[in-house]
N, C-alpha and C positions, 0 to 999 in steps of 0.2 A: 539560419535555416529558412529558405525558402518556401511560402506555398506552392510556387507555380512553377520549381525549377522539380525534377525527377531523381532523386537517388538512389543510386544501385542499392544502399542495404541502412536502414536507419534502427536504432536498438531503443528499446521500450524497456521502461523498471516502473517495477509496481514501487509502492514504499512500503505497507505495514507487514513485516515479518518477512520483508524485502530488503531495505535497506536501512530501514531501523527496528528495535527489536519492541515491537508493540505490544507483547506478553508482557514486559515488564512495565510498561505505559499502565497498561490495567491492573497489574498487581501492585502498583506503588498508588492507584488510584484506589482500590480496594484497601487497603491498609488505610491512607488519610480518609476516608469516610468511615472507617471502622471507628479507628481512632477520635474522629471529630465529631459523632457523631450517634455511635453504637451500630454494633451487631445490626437490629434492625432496621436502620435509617440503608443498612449498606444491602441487606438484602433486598429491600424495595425497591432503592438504586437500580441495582440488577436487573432485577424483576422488568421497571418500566424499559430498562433497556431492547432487553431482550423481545420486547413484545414489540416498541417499536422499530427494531430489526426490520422485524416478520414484515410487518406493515411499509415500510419503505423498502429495504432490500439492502440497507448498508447502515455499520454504524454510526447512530447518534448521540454523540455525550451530552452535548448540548440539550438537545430538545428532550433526551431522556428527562435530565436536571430541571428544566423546563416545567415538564409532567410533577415531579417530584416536589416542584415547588409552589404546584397548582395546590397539593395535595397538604402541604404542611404552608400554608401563606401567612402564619401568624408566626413562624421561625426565622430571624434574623438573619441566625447561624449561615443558612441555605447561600445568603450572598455570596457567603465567601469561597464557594465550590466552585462558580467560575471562574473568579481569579485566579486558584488554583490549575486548575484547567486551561486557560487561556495563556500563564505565565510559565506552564511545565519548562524545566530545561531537558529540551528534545534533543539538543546535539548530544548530552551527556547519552542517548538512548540508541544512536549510532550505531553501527552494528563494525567490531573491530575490521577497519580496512574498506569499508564501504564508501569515501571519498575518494581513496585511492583506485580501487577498484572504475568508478565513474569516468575518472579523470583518464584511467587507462583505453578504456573504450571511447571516449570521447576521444581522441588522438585518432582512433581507428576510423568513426563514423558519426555524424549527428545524431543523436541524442534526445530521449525526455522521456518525462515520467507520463506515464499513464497508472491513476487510480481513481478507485472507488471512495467515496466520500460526501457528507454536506459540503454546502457552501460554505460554510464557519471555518469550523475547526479543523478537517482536509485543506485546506489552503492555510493556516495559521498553522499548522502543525509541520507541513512542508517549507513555509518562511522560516518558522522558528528553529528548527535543524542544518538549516542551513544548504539545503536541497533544492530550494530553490534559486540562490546564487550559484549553486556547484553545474546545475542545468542552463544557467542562463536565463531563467524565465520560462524553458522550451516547459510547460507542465499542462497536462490535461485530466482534468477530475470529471468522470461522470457517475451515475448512478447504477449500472451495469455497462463497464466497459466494453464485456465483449458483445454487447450488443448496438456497438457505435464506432463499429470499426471504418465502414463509408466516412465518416464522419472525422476520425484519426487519419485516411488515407488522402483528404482532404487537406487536411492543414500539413500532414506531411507523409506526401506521396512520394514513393519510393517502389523498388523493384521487388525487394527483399526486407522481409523485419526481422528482428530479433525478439523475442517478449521474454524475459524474464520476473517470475513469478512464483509466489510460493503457493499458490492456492492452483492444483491438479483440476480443479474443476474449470478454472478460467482455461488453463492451458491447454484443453482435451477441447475446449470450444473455439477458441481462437485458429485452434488447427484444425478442425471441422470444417474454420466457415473460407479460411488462409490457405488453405493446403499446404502444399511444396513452397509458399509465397513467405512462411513465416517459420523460424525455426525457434523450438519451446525450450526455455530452461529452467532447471526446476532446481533450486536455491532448497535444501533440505533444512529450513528454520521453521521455526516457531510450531503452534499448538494443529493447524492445517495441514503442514506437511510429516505430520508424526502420525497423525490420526489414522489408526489403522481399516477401518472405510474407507477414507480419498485413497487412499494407497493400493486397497483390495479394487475401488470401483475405477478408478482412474489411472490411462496410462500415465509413464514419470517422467514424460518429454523428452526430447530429443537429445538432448546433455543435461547431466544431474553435477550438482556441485554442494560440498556440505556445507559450505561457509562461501559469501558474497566476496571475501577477498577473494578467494579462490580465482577467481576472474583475471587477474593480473596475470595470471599463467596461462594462459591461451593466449592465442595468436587470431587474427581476424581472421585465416581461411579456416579456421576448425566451427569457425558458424557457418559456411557456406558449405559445408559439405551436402552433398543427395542423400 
């Protein structure tokens, strides 16, 4: 894929609860700190997580664990949570048909991911599933995506995108700032797109699909449509 050549329509995939199923990243991460650790060790966990959110604007398992082990530094144990963490098997977390899917629309048009993430564990977590061979490398992590879209149109400019995503709120912005330039698909997974707020506050893009396989059954002019 070229920077500097123009293509008529290139397709964008988020990955968490896009094309792998990230609920269960955190509930099988939830469970091993329960387990390894107690109850409380797991809601602290949380806790720094969730604050750290706030504070950056995406998640961090990492630097949460980080916090968590500023706080307990005489516990051993804590070592072994990033290993955990850093050795997850993510392909096993795939979302069924979600290679397929990839590989269908990459037939159709250039390709790659755009997500939201750290530098750590967003890009290990996209190796480690095997998403970023499936993309070729084509992959962009920023901190709020849709506000680096100049910056996406850049490395790969094009006429027309596709964004596919399960978070309503990225989608309702992308098409704010993209207009008629970008058409929105909204992959009905994970704990975001059930949430009945994003749903009430947020239009449900342009094509809804329940399942990311779903995608093999369309045809490239059904994203072009006005």
């Amino acid at each position: 894929m070229s920077a500097t050549h123009q293509h008529e329509v290139i397709f964008l995939f988020d990955v968490d609860n896009t094309l792998l199923d990230n609920d269960r990243v955190q509930a099988d991460l939830d469970a091993y700190i329960s387990y390894e650790f107690g109850v409380e060790a797991r809601n602290r966990y949380w806790t720094l997580f969730e604050e750290l959110r706030s504070e950056l604007g995406y998640a961090d398992y990492l630097g949460a664990l980080e916090r968590y082990r500023v706080e307990e530094l005489h516990d051993p144990r804590i070592l072994r949570m990033s290993n955990w963490l850093v050795d997850y098997p993510f392909p096993d977390r795939l979302y069924p048909g979600a290679l397929e899917a990839v590989a269908k629309v990459r037939s159709w048009a250039p390709s790659a991911i755009l997500s939201d993430g750290d530098a750590v564990f967003q890009p290990r977590k996209v190796q480690r599933s095997g998403l970023w061979q499936a993309f070729d490398g084509h992959v962009l992590i920023y901190i709020h995506k849709e506000e680096e879209l100049d910056d996406v149109a850049r490395f790969y400019p094009s006429k027309h995108y596709v964004m596919i995503d399960d978070k309503l709120r990225i989608l309702a912005k992308m098409k704010e700032i993209w207009g008629n330039r970008v058409t929105t698909v909204f992959p009905r997974q994970g704990h975001y797109a059930t949430d009945p707020k994003n749903l009430a506050d947020y239009p449900h893009g342009d094509i809804q699909i329940d399942h990311i396989g779903d995608l093999v059954r369309f045809d490239l002019a059904d994203f072009l449509q006005p």
